[in-house]
C-alpha positions as CSV (number, residue, x, y, z in Angstrom):
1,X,129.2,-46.7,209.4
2,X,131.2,-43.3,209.3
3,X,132.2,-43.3,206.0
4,X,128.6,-44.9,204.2
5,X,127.1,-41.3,206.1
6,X,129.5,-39.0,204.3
7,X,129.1,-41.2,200.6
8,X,125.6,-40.7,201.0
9,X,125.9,-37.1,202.0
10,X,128.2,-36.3,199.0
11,X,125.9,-38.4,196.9
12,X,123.6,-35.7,197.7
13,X,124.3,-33.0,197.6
14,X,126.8,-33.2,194.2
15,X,123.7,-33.0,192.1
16,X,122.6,-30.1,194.0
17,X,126.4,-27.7,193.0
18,X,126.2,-28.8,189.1
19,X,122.5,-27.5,189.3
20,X,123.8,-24.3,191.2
21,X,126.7,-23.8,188.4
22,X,124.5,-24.8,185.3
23,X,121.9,-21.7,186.8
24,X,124.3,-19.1,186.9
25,X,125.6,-19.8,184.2
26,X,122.0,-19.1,182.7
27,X,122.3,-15.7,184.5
28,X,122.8,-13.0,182.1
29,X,126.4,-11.4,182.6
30,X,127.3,-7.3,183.5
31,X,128.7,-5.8,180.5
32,X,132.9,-5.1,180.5
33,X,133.8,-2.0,182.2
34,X,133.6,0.9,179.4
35,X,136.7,3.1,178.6
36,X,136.4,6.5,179.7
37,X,135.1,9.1,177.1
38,X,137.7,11.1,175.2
39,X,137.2,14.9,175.9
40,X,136.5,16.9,173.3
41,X,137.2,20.8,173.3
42,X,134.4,22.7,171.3
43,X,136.0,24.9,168.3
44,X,134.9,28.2,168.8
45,X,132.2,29.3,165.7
46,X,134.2,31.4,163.2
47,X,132.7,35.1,162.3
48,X,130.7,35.5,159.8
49,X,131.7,38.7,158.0
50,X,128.4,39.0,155.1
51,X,125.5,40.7,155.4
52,X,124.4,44.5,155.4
53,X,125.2,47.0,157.4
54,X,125.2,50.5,157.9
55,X,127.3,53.1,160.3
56,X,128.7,56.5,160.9
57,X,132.1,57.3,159.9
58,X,134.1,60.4,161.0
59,X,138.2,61.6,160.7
60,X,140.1,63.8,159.1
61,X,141.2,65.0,155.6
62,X,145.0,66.7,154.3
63,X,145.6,67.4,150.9
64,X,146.5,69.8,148.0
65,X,144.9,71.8,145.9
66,X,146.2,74.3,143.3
67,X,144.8,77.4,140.9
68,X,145.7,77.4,137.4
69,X,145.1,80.5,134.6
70,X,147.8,80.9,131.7
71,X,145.6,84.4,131.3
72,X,146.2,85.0,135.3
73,X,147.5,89.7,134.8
74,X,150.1,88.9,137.4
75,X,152.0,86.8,135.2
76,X,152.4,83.6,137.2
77,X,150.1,80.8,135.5
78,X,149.1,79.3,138.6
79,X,149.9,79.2,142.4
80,X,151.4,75.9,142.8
81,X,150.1,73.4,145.5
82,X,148.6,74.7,149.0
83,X,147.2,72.5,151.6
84,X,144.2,71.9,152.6
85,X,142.8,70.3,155.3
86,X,140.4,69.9,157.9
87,X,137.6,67.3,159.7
88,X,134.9,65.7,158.1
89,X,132.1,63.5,159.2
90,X,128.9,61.0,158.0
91,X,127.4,57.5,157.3
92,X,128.1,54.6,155.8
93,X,126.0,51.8,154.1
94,X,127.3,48.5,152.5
95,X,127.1,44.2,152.2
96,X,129.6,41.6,152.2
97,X,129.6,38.4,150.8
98,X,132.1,35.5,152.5
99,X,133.4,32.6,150.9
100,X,135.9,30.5,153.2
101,X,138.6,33.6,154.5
102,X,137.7,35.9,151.4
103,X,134.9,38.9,151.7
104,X,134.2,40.9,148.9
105,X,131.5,43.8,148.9
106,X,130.2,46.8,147.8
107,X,130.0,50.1,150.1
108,X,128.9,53.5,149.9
109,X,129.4,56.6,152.0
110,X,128.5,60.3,152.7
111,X,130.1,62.7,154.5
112,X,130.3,66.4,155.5
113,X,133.6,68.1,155.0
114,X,135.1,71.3,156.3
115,X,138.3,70.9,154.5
116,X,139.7,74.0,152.9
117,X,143.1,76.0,152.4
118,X,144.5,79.1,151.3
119,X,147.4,80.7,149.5
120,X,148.5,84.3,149.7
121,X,150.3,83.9,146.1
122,X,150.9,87.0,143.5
123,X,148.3,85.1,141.2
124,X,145.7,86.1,143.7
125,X,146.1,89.6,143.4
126,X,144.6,92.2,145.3
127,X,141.3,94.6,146.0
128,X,142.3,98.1,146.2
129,X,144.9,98.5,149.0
130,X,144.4,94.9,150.5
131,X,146.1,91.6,149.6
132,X,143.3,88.7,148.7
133,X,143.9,84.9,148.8
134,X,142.9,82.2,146.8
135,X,140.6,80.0,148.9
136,X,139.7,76.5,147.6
137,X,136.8,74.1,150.2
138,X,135.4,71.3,150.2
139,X,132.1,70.6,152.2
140,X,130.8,67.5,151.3
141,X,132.1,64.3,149.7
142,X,130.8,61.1,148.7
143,X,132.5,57.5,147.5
144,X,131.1,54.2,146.0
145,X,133.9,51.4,146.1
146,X,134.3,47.6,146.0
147,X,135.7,46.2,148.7
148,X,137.8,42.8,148.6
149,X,139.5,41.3,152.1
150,X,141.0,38.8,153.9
151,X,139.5,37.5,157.3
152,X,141.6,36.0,160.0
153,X,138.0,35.4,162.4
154,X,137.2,37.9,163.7
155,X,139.9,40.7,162.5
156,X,139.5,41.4,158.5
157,X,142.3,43.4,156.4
158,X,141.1,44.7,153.0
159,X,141.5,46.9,149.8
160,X,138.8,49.4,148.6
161,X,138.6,51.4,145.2
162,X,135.9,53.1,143.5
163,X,134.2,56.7,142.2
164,X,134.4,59.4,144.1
165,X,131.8,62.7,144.5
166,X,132.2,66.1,145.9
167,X,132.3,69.8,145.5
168,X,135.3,72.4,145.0
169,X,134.1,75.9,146.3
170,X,136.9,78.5,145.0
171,X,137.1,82.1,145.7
172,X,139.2,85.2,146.9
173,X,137.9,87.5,149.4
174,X,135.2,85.5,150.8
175,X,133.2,84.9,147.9
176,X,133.0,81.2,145.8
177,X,132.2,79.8,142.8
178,X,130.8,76.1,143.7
179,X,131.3,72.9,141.3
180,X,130.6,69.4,142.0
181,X,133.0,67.1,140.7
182,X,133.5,63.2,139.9
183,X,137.1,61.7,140.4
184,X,138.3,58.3,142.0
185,X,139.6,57.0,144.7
186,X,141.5,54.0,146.8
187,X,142.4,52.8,150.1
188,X,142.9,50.6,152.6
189,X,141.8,49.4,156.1
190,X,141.2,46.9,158.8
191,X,137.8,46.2,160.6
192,X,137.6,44.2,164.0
193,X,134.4,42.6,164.8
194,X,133.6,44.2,168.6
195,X,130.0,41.9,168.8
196,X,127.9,39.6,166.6
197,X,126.4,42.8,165.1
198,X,129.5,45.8,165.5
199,X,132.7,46.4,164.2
200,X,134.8,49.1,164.1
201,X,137.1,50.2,161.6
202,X,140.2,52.3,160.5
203,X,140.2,53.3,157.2
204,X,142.5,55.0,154.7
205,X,141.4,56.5,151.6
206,X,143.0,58.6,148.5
207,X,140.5,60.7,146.7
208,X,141.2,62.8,143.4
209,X,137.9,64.9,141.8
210,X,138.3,66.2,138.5
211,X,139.8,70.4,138.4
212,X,136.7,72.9,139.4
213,X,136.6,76.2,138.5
214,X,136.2,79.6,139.1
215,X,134.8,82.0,136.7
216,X,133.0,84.5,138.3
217,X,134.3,87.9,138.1
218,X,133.2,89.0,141.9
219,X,134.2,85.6,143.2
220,X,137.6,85.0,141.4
221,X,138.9,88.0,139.9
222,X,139.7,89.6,136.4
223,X,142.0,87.8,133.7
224,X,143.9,90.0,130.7
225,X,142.7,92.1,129.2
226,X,140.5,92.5,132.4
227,X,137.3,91.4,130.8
228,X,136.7,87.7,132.1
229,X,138.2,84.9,134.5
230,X,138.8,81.1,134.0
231,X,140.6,79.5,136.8
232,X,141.1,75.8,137.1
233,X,141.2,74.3,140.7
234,X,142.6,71.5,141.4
235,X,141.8,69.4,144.7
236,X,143.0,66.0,146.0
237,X,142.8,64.7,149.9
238,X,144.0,62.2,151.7
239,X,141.0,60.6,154.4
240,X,142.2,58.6,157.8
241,X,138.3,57.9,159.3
242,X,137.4,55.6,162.0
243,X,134.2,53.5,161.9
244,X,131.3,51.8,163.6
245,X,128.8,49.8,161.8
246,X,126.0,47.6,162.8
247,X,125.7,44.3,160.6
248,X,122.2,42.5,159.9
249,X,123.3,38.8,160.2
C-alpha cells in the first residue's frame, strides 16, 4: 500500500519539475559579467603658436660706431671704432602661421633708443682752447623680419632676419647733424608661452644701417682747406630685449 502512495506521488509530481525546467529555461538570461574599462589618460592639447599678436619690447643695445674723412686737417682719416651703447624701448606687432612643429611669420617693431658714444680722438679737433669729441646717437630704430622656428609645445626656438630703420645723429660739441638710415639685420631667440594668449620672449638681434653723415660746419667741424666738412659715420648695435606679447587665437 506504501509503495503504490509514493508511485502515485512521483507520478505527480514529475510532470510538474520538467514544466518548472522547460519555464526557466524560457526566462531570458543576465548578460556575462563585463571586463572592466581600460583607463585612458587624456593627452594634454598642444599649443597653438599662429595668430596675431602685438607687445612691448624693451633691453639694451652695445655697439660701434666710427668717423671717417680722408680730408679730416688733423691728418688721421678717421677715428677708428668707439662704443656705443645704451637702453632702448617699444612695441611689437606680428602673425604666425603653424604647420605640425614648424612656425613661420612675419614681425615688425619700433623702438626708442638712447644709445650713443663718444671719442676724444685728434680727428675731432678742438674749439678754441677746449678739446671737442665726436658724438655719434641713435634715438629710434625700427626692424621688419621673417621669422621661422621650431616648437617643442609650448617653448618655441627661432631665427629672424630682415631690414632694419633708424637714425645716426653725429656731432662735436653738442650740436648734430641727423640722418635716417636703412641697413639689415639678424637674430635669434626663444619665446615661452606663459597663458593661452601671453608669451614672453628673449631676443637677440644684430643690426647694421648704412654710414650717416655729418656735414654741417657748426655741427661737425671744418675739413682742408677749411672751407667744408664731409664725415661718414658709421653705426652697428648689438640688441638683447625681453618681450611680452598678447596673441589673438
Amino acid at each position: 500500500m506504501m509503495r503504490m502512495m509514493m508511485r502515485l506521488l512521483i507520478t505527480a509530481v514529475a510532470p510538474l519539475l520538467a514544466a518548472g525546467s522547460a519555464l526557466a529555461a524560457d526566462l531570458p538570461q543576465p548578460p556575462p559579467p563585463q571586463a572592466p574599462a581600460t583607463y585612458l589618460p587624456v593627452a594634454a592639447p598642444v599649443y597653438n603658436w599662429g595668430g596675431i599678436y602685438f607687445g612691448v619690447n624693451g633691453g639694451y643695445g652695445f655697439g660701434t660706431s666710427k668717423w671717417t674723412d680722408p680730408n679730416n686737417p688733423s691728418g688721421l682719416t678717421n677715428t677708428r671704432d668707439f662704443d656705443v651703447s645704451g637702453g632702448l624701448v617699444g612695441a611689437t606687432a606680428g602673425a604666425n602661421y603653424q604647420t605640425d612643429a614648424f612656425v613661420f611669420g612675419v614681425e615688425g617693431d619700433f623702438d626708442a633708443s638712447w644709445i650713443h658714444g663718444t671719442t676724444s680722438s685728434a680727428f675731432c679737433g678742438s674749439v678754441g682752447l677746449a678739446a671737442v669729441s665726436c658724438e655719434t646717437k641713435n634715438t629710434w630704430l625700427s626692424t621688419i623680419r621673417a621669422r621661422a622656428g621650431y616648437a617643442f609645445d609650448r617653448v618655441l626656438v627661432y631665427g629672424t632676419g630682415g631690414i632694419a630703420f633708424g637714425n645716426i645723429e653725429a656731432g662735436i660739441g653738442g650740436n648734430f647733424d641727423n640722418t635716417a638710415k636703412v641697413g639689415w639685420t639678424a637674430g635669434a631667440g626663444v619665446e615661452v608661452a606663459l597663458a593661452d594668449n601671453w608669451t614672453a620672449r628673449l631676443e637677440y638681434l644684430y643690426i647694421d644701417l648704412q654710414n650717416g653723415s655729418c656735414i654741417s660746419t657748426g655741427d661737425c667741424g671744418v675739413d682742408a682747406p677749411l672751407t667744408t666738412v664731409s664725415d661718414s659715420v658709421a653705426f652697428s648695435t648689438s640688441l638683447v630685449r625681453l618681450g611680452l606679447n598678447f596673441k589673438f587665437r
